[in-house]
Wavefront OBJ file of the C-alpha trace (Angstrom):
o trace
v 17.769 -33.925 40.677
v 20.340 -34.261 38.046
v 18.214 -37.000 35.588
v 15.042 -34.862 36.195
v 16.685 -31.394 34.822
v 17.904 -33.583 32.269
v 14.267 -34.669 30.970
v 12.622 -31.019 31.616
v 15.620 -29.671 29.504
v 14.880 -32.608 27.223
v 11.034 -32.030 26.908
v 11.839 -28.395 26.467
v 14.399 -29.188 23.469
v 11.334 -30.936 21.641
v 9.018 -28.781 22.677
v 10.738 -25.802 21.132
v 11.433 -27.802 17.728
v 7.793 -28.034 17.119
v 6.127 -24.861 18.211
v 8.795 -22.415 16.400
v 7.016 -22.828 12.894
v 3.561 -24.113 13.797
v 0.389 -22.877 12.746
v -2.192 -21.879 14.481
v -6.312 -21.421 14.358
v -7.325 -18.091 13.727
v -9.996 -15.688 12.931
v -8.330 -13.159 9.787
v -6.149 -14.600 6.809
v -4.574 -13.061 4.769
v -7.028 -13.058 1.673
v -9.939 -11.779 4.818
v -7.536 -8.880 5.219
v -6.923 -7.519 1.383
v -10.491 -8.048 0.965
v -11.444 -5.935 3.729
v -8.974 -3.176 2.986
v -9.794 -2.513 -0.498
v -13.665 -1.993 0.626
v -12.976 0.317 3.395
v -9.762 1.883 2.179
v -10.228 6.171 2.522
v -8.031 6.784 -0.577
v -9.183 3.938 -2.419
v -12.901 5.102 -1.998
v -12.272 8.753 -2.544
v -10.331 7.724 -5.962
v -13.772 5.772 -6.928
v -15.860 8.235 -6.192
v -13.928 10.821 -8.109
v -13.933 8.511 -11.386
v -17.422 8.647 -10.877
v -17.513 12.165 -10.900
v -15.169 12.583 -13.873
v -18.289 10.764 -15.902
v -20.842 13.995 -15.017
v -18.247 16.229 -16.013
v -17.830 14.380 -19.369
v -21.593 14.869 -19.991
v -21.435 18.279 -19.128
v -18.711 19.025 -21.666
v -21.528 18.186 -24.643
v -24.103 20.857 -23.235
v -24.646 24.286 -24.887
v -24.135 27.254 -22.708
v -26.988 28.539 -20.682
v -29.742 29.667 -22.763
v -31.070 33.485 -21.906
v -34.617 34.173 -21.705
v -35.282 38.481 -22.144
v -38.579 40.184 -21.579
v -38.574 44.167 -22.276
v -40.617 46.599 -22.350
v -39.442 50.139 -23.807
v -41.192 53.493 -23.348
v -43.311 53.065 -20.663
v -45.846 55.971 -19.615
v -48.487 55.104 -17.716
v -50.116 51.868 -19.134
v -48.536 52.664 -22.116
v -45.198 51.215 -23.799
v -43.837 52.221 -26.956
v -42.543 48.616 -27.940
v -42.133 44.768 -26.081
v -39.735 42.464 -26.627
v -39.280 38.947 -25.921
v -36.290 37.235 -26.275
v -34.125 33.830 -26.290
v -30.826 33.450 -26.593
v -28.397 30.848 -26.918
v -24.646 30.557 -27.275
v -22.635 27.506 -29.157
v -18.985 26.672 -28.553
v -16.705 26.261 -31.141
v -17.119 22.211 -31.610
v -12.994 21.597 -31.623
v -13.265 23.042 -28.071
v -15.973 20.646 -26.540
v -14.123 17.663 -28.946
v -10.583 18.259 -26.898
v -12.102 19.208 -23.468
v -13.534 15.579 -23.795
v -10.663 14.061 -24.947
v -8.959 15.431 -21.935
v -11.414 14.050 -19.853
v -11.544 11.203 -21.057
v -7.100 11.050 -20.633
v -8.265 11.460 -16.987
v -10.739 8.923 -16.586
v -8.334 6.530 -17.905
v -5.605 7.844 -16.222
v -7.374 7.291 -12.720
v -8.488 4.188 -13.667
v -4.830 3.044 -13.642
v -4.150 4.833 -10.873
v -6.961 3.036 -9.306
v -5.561 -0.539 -10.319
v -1.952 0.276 -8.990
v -3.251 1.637 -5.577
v -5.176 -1.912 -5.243
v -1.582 -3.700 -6.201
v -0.170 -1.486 -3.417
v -2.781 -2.240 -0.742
v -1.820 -5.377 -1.332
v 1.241 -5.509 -0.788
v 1.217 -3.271 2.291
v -1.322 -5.832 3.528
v 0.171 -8.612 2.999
v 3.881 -7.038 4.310
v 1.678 -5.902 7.428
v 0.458 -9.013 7.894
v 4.415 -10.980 6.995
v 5.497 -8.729 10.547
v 2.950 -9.911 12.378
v 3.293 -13.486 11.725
v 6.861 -13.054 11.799
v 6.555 -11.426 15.571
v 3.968 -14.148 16.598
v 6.641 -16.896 15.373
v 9.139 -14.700 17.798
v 7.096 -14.781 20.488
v 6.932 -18.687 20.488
v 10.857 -18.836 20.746
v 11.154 -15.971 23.143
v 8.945 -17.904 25.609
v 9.934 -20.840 25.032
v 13.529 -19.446 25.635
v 12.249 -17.316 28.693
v 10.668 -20.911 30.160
v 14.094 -22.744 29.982
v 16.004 -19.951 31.364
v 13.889 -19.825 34.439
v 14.283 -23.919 34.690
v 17.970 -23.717 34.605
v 17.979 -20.619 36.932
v 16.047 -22.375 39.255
v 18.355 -25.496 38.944
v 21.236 -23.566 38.994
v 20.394 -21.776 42.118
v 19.455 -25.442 43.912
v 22.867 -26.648 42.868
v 24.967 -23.551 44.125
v 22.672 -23.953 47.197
v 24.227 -27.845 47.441
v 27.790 -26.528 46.882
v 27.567 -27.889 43.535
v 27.611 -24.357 41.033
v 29.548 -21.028 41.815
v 28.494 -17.905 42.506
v 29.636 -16.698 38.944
v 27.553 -19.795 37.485
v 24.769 -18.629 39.434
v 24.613 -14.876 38.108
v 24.987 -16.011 34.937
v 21.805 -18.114 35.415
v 20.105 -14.878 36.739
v 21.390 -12.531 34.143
v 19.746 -15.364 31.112
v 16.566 -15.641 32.960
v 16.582 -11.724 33.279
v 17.924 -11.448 29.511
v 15.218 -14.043 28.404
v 12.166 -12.184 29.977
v 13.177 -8.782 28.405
v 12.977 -10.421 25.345
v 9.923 -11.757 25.349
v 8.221 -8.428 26.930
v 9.752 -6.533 23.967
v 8.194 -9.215 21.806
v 4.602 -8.873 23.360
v 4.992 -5.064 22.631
v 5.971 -5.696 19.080
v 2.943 -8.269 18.217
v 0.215 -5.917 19.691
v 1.633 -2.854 17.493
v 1.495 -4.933 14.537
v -1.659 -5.977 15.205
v -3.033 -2.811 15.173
v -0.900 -1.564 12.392
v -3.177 -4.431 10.693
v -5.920 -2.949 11.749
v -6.049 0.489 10.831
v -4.241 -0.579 7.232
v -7.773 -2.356 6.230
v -9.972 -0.370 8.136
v -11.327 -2.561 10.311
v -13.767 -0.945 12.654
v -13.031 -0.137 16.123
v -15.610 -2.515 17.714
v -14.691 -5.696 15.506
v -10.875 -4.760 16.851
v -9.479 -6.718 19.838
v -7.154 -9.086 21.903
v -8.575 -12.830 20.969
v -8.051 -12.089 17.159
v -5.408 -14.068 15.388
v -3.806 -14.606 12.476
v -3.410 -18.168 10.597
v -1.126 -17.865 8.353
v 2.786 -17.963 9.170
v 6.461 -17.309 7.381
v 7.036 -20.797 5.808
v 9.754 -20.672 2.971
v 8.982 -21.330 -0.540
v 11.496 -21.220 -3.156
v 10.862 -18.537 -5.426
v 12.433 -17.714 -8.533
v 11.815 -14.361 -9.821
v 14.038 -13.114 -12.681
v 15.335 -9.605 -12.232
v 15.143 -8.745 -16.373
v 11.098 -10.177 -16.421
v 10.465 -7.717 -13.602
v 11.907 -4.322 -15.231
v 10.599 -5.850 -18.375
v 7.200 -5.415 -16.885
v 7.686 -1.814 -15.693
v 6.473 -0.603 -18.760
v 3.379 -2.101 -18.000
v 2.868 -1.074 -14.373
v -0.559 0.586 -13.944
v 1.068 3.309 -12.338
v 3.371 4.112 -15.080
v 0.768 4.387 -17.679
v -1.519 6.383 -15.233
v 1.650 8.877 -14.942
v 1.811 8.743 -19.160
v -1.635 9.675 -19.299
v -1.517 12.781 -17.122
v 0.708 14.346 -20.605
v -1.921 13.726 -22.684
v -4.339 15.826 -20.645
v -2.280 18.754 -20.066
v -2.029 18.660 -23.803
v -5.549 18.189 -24.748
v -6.337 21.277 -22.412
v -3.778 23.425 -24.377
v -5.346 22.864 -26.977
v -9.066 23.042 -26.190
v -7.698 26.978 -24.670
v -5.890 27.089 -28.621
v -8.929 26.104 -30.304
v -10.896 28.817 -27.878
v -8.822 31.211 -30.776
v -12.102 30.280 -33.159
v -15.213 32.179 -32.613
v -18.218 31.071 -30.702
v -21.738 31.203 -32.453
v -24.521 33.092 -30.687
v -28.402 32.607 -32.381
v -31.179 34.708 -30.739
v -35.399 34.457 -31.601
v -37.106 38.178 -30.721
v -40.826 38.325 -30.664
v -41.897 41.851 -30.918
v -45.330 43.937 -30.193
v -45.076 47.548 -31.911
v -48.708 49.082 -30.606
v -51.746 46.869 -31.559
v -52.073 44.535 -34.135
v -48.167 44.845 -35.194
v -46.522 41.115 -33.736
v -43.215 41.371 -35.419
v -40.991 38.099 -35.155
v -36.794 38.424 -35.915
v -33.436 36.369 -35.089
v -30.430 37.101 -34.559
v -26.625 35.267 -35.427
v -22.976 36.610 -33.720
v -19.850 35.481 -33.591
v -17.565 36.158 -30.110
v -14.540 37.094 -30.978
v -11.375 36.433 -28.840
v -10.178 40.114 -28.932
v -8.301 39.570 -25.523
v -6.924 36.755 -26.731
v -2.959 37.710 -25.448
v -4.818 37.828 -21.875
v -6.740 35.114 -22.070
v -6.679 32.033 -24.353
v -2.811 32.455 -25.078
v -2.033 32.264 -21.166
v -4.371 29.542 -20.841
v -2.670 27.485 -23.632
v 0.434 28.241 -22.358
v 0.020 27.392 -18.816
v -1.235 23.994 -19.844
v 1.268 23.224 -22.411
v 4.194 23.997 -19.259
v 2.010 21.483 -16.799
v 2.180 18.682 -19.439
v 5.828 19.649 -19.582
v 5.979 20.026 -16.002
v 4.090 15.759 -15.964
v 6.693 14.859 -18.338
v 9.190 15.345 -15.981
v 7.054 14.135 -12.933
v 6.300 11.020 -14.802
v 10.414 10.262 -15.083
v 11.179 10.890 -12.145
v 8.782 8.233 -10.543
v 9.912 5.945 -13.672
v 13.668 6.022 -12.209
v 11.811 6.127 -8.572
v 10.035 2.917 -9.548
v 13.117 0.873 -11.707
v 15.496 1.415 -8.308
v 12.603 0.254 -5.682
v 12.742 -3.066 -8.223
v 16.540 -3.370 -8.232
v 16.620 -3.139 -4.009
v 13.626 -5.262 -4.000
v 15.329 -7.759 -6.450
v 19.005 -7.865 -5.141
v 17.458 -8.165 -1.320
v 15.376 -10.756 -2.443
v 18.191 -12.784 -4.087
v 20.416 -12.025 -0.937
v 17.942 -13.144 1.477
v 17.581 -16.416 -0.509
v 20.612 -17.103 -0.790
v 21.200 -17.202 3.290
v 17.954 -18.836 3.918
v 19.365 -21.625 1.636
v 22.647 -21.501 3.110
v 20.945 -21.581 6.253
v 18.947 -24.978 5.522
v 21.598 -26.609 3.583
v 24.515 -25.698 6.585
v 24.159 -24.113 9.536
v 20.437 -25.620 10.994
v 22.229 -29.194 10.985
v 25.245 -27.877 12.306
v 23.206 -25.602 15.530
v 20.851 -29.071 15.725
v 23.803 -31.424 16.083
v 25.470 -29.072 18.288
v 22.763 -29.000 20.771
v 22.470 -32.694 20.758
v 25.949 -32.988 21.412
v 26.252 -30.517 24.109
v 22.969 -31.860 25.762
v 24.852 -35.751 25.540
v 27.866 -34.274 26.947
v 26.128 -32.492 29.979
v 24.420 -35.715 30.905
v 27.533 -37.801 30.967
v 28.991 -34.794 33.149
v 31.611 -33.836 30.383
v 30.535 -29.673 30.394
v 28.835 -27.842 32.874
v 25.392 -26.696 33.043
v 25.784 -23.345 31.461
v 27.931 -24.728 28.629
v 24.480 -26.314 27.257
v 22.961 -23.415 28.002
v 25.119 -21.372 25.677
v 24.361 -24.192 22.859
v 20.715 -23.835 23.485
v 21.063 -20.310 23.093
v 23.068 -20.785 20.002
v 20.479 -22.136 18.415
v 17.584 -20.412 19.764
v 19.221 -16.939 17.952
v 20.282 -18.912 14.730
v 16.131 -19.702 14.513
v 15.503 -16.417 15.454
v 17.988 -14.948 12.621
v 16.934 -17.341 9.763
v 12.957 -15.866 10.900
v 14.551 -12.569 10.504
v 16.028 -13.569 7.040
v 12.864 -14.860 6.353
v 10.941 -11.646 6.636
v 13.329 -9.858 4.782
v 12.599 -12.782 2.100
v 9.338 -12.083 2.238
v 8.959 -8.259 2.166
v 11.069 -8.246 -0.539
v 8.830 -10.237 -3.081
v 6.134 -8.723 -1.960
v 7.421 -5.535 -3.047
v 7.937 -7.491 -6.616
v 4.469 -8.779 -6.503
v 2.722 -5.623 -7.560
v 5.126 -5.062 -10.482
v 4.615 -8.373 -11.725
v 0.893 -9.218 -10.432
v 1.941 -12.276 -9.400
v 1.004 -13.859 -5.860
v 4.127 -15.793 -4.570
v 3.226 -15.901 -1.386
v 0.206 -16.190 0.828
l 1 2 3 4 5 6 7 8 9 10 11 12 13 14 15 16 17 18 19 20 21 22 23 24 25 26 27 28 29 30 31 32 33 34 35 36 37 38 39 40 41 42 43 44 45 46 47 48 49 50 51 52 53 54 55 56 57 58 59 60 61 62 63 64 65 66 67 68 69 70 71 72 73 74 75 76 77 78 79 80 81 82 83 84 85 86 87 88 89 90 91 92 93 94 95 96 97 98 99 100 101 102 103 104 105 106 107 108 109 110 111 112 113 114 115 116 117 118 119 120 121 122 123 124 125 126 127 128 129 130 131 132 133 134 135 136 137 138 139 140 141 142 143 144 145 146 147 148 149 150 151 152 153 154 155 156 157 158 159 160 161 162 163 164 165 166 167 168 169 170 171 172 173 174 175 176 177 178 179 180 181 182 183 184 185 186 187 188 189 190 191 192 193 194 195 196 197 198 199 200 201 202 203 204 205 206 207 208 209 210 211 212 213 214 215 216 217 218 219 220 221 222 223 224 225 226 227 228 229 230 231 232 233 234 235 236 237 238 239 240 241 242 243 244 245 246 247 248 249 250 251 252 253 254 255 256 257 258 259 260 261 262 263 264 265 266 267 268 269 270 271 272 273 274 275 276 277 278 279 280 281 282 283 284 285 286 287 288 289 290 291 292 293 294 295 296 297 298 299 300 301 302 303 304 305 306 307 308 309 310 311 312 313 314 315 316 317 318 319 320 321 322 323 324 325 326 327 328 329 330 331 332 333 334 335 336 337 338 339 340 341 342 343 344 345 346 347 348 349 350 351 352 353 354 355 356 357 358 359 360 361 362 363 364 365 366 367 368 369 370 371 372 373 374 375 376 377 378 379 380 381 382 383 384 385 386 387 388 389 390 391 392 393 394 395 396 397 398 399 400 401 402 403 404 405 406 407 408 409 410 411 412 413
């Protein structure tokens, strides 16, 4: 009973070596994912749309006011009138005001059009962060049942011995308690994967009916050594699409103050009478007025002055997501260095030591120097230093993918 434990236990040890980072065959990647999300994203779409709409605005800015078309007819008795007019009138605006209402459209199309870019770097990155959890709780799951199939083994062992006289009752509870342990785990596990996965799902917008239970994901946490250089990054902030969208928002605040300034100047008005004075007299005349900003204390002064406090009010908006942005790169960049610096640690250090230990405990049980829980407690060793380095691994990953969409880069994935 003894030498067949040993090779189950044995067959379990290799087993869980080379199923903890495998790879599997699946339906989504990664790149299937960001590509789906940025067509069916809600925000993304509405922030196209709207850039599409800020180009009919623009070529609305050019046309004249609406042009007036009069017919009158004065001293009417009967079938009798004294005099008819017919009119048409048309109003111009004072050119530096349709010049800096443009200009200030044109701040915003260019402003979204950043903003645009930097939500597609951010979809992105929440994609592929989505996706690093998942694979990162799929990779779990592998351990925890592996983990949950050798505790029952042993439990079952342990329980055949204690039935022979050959385990205590205290070995025999703590067999129970594992195997009890073990398949918590791997039920909190389950839960974990199948909220990720649809965490996935609704992220890219993936429709309800395409959305179920024999979907999977290829691509796992593997660890490549990436060197990202904390001064390069904030060097780059600068440059961040999001930053210069936030910039741009000042100039259009500013262009509207003074498009309501320049609404100071008066507007030209031209109007073409035709007149009919009894028979025989067609009379033709014109007129030219200026509007004159009269209210102007009411009117074009508040106007100018509201807009020149909401580019003030930008300016301040636009540092405060500047610091915002410099301390998510600093967190991002000092976990990122911590992280790698275990993960090496881990490689170079303590997987050979957990490996050797469980290949030393395992000899020792089969030459009858421990017991059987003694190797249990190595295998269990080194079941949570895997599961740590994954966790390590995450972090590893998360954090550069945070960097990613500062720098543009694609590390990973």
């Amino acid at each position: 009973m003894k030498k067949s434990l040993l090779i189950l236990i044995q067959f379990l040890i290799i087993f869980t070596t080379s199923l903890i980072f495998a790879d599997s065959n699946n339906s989504i990647a990664v790149k299937d994912a960001i590509e789906i999300a940025e067509k069916n994203n809600p925000e993304l779409n509405a922030m196209k749309n709207e850039l599409e709409a800020l180009g009919y605005r623009k070529t609305s800015v050019y046309s004249p006011e609406k042009t007036f078309i009069n017919y009158a007819e004065e001293g009417v008795n009967g079938n009798f009138y004294a005099e008819k007019r017919f009119s048409i009138i048309q109003g111009f605006d004072f050119p530096l005001k349709t010049i800096y209402r443009a200009s200030a459209i044109n701040a915003e199309r260019e402003s979204l059009e950043l903003k645009i870019d930097s939500r597609i770097r951010e979809i992105k990155a929440e994609v592929k962060k989505t996706y690093s959890r998942l694979a990162y709780y799929q990779q779990v799951l592998k351990i925890r049942q592996i983990q949950t199939s050798l505790a029952d083994s042993l439990n079952k062992a342990v329980y055949f011995r204690f039935e022979a006289g050959y385990a205590t009752e205290l070995d025999k509870m703590k067999s129970e308690i594992f195997l009890e342990e073990a398949r918590n785990d791997l039920n909190d596990i389950k839960v974990k994967l199948h909220v990720s996965r649809y965490d996935l799902f609704t992220l890219i917008g993936l429709d309800p009916e395409k959305q179920s239970y024999d979907i999977e994901f290829p691509d796992s946490l593997v660890y490549r050594d990436v060197e990202i250089i904390q001064n390069e990054v904030l060097g780059l902030l600068e440059k961040y699409p999001g930053v210069s969208s936030s910039m741009k928002k000042q100039e259009i605040y500013n262009n509207y103050a003074k498009a309501a300034t320049a609404d100071l100047l008066p507007d030209l008005n031209l109007a073409y009478h035709k007149h009919d004075y009894g028979d025989g007299f067609d009379f033709f005349g014109f007129e030219v007025g200026l509007s004159l900003p009269v209210w102007f204390f009411l009117d074009q002064s508040a106007k100018a002055q509201e807009q020149t406090l909401l580019g003030e009010n930008a300016r301040w908006l636009h540092k405060q997501s500047l610091l915002a942005w410099k301390k998510e790169i600093e967190y991002s960049w000092h976990g990122y260095d911590e992280s790698r610096k275990k993960i090496k640690r881990f490689n170079e250090k303590i997987r050979n030591k957990s490996l050797k230990l469980r290949e030393l405990t395992f000899l020792a049980y089969r030459e009858g120097q421990i017991g059987l829980l003694q190797m249990l407690d190595a295998e269990k060793i080194y079941l949570d230093n895997e599961l740590r380095y994954l966790e390590e691994l995450l972090n590893y990953y998360l954090n550069i993918l945070d960097l990613e969409k500062f720098t543009n880069e694609n590390y990973l994935f």
